[in-house]
N, C-alpha and C positions, 0 to 999 in steps of 0.2 A: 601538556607538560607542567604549567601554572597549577593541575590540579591537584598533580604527582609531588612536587614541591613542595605544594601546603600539607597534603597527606603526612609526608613525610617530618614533616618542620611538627606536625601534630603530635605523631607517634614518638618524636624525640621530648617532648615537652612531658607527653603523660607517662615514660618508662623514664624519667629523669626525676617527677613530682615521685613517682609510686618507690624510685629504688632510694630516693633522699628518704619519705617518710619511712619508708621500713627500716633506714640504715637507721632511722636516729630514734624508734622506738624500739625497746628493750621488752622483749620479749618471755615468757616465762621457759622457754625453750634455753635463752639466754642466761638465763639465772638457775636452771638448773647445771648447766655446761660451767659458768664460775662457779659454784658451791662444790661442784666434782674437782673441778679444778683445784681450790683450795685446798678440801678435802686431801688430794695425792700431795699436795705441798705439806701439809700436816703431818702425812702417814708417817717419817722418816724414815722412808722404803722399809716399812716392813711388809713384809709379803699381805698377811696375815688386815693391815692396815689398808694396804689398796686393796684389797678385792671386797672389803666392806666398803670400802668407796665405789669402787664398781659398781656394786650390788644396790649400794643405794642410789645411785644417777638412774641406773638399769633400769629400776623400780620406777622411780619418779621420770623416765622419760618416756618407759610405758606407757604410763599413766595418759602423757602429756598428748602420745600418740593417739591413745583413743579418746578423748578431749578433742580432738580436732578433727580426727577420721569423723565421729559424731557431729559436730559441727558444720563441716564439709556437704556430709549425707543430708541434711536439713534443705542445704542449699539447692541440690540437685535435682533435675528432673528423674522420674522414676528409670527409664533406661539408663543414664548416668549413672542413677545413686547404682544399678544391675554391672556397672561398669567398671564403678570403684570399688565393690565388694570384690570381683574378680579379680581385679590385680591385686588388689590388697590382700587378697588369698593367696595369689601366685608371690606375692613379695615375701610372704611370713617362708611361704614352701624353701622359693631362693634364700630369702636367710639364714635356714638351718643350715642347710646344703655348704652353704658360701662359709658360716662358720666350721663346721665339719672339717671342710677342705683346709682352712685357715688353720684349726687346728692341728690336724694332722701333718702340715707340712713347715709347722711352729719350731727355726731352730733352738728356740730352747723347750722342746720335745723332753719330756718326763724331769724336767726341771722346776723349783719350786715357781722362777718366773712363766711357765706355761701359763697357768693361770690367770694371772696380772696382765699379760697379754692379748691372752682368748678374752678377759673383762673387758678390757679398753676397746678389741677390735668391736666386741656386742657390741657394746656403746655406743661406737663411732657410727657402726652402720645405722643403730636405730634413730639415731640422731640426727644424719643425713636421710632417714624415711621421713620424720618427722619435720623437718624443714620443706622437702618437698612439699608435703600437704598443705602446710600452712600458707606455703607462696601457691597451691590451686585454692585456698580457702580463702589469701588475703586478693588475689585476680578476682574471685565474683564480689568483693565486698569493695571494689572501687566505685 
């Protein structure tokens, strides 16, 4: 029981050390999600405004995504790295898919906010991909 204790008293210490230093370092993930931010605060809702805001987050978080799928892959054993290529294959498939759907069932459907919409949801999801990566890329670099 004394073992289970300490175990436990361990695992609260190192997911306490790991979720402190992550909250308090700022991340390039982080800084592209303000600069979008600000960016839409800029736009003055004009359509035309956000979707070049879109486009460029979309872009640069792209980017960000394969910046650390790469980085990740370094880290891996070769089944692993065979591992994360697969999902990572099956996430882009789902992605389209899941925008598709999101699309098509967007109530402002053939409206100029369609658009601005479908940008933000891209966004959001690649940005929740990319978050994910980075907390299996910042897990092996403890």
């Amino acid at each position: 029981m004394r073992e289970l204790t300490i175990t436990v008293c361990l695992l609260t210490i190192l997911f306490t050390a790991t979720s402190s230093h992550s909250a308090l370092k700022t991340t390039e993930t982080d800084r592209i999600d303000a600069a979008y931010s600000a960016c839409l605060d800029k736009s003055e809702g004009v359509t035309a405004n956000m979707n070049n805001c879109s486009g460029d987050a979309i872009s640069k978080m792209d980017k960000r995504m394969n910046q650390v799928y790469k980085a990740l892959m370094e880290k891996l054993t070769k089944p692993k790295q065979e591992l994360l290529k697969n999902t990572q294959r099956n996430w882009l498939a789902w992605r389209t898919t899941e925008q598709d759907l999101s699309y098509a069932l967007d109530p402002n459907e053939g409206g100029t906010l369609q658009s601005v919409s479908a940008g933000g949801f891209a966004y959001e999801m690649l940005k929740r991909r990319v978050q994910e990566l980075e907390r299996y890329l910042n897990g092996l670099e403890l």
